[in-house]
Structure formats: C-alpha cells, structure tokens
C-alpha positions, -999 to +999 in steps of 0.1 A: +000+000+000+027+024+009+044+020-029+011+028-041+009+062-021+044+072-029+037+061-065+010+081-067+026+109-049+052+110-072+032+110-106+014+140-092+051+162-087+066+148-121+027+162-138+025+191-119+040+224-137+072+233-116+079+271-106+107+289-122+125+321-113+140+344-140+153+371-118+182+393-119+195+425-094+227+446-105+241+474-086+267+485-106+280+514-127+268+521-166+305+516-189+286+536-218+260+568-226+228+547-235+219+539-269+186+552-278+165+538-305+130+540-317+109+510-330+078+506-352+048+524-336+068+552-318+079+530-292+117+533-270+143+510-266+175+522-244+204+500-248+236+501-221+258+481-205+261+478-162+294+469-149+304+449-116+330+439-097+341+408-078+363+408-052+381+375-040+410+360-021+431+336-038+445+303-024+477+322-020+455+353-003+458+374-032+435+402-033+416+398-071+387+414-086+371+407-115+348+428-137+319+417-155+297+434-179+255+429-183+240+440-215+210+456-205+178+466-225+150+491-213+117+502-232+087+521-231+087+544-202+113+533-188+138+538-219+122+577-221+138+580-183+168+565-195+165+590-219+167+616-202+189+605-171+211+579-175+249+588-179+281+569-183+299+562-148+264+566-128+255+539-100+226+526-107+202+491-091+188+468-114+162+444-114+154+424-142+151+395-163+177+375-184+163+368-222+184+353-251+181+363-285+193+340-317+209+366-342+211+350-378+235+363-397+238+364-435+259+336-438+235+318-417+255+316-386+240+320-356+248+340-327+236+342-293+231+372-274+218+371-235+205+402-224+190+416-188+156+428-200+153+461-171+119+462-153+131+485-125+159+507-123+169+535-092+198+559-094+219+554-068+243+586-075+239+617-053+218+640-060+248+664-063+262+642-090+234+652-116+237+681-135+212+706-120+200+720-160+187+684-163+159+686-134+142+710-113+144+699-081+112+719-065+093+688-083+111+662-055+100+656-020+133+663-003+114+659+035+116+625+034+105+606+067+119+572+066 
C-alpha cells in the first residue's frame, strides 16, 4: 500500500507544472552613454551596459577582482527615463530578467546574445552628481521621513 501512495505521490510532482525564477539584481555602474533607438509604432528601446565587480582572495590570499559586464535593455517608459537620465559612470540598481536572442547572420550563422531585460531601475548617485539643467528639483520631495 505504501508503494502505491508514494507512486502516486510522485506522478502528481513529475505532472505538476514546476515554478521557475527568471530574476536578476545589478548594482553596478553604466560603462557607456545609453543607446537610444525608436521602434515601429513610436515605441523606445535604451540600450547600455552595467558593470560589476568581484572581489576575492586567492588560495595564496591574493586580493583579485574581476569585472563583468550585463548588456541591458530598457523600453517604453522606462527607456524615455533612461533617456533623459542615464549617464556613463552613474551607480545605478537593477532588477530584471535575463532573455536570449538568436541573431542569424547572413551567412547563416548564428549567434547568441543574452541580455537583462530592465523592469526596475533606481539611481543610486547623489543628488549632487546630476547636473542641476537636467531637473528642477522643486518637483522632488526632499522631506523624506523614513
């Protein structure tokens, strides 16, 4: 009886659609001015690149770092912010998803691209670090009771 249960138990996991996560956070800084393009429709696209850093030890206690660098792409609203905010060398959070893309090129080779698709980005740099022509800071709550 109890093979039966566990059987059963385990044809209902293997049938049962498993949860995925697709999930990605960057803090890092932006290695290029973002590429701004528009699409069909009138619709934005921002396209940049986040750099980060990892520090380690080695066996030897070294101190290393490493650098990697996330393509990132932004659009609608989002890529009009980008737009009109996003420098070169500004901290900045990112959360995201990761999507691949299969470029085919003309002699029919194809290449992969993977990508962090932006859903939420915050400025981490000063406020002091933004050129004051860009923004008028009446327009910003700066009583803020945390």
């Amino acid at each position: 009886m109890l093979n039966k249960v566990l059987n059963y138990n385990l044809f209902l996991i293997s049938t049962q659609k498993m949860r995925t996560v697709n999930k990605v956070i960057l803090i890092g800084n932006v290695t290029r001015d973002p590429s701004i393009k528009e699409i069909e429709g009138g619709k934005k696209v921002a396209l940049f690149t986040i750099a980060t850093n990892r520090y380690y030890k080695t066996n030897e206690w070294e101190n290393k770092s490493e650098s990697e660098f996330h393509n990132c792409v932004a659009w609608g609203n989002l890529a009009d912010r980008i737009e009109q905010f996003l420098l070169k060398w500004k901290l900045v959070y990112a959360e995201g998803r990761l999507k691949t893309r299969v470029i085919e090129k003309e002699d029919w080779t194809k290449v992969y691209k993977t990508e962090v698709v932006i859903s939420n980005l915050i400025f981490l740099n000063k406020r002091s670090d933004f050129d004051d022509a860009w923004l008028d800071w009446s327009d910003f709550d700066t009583d803020d009771k945390f």
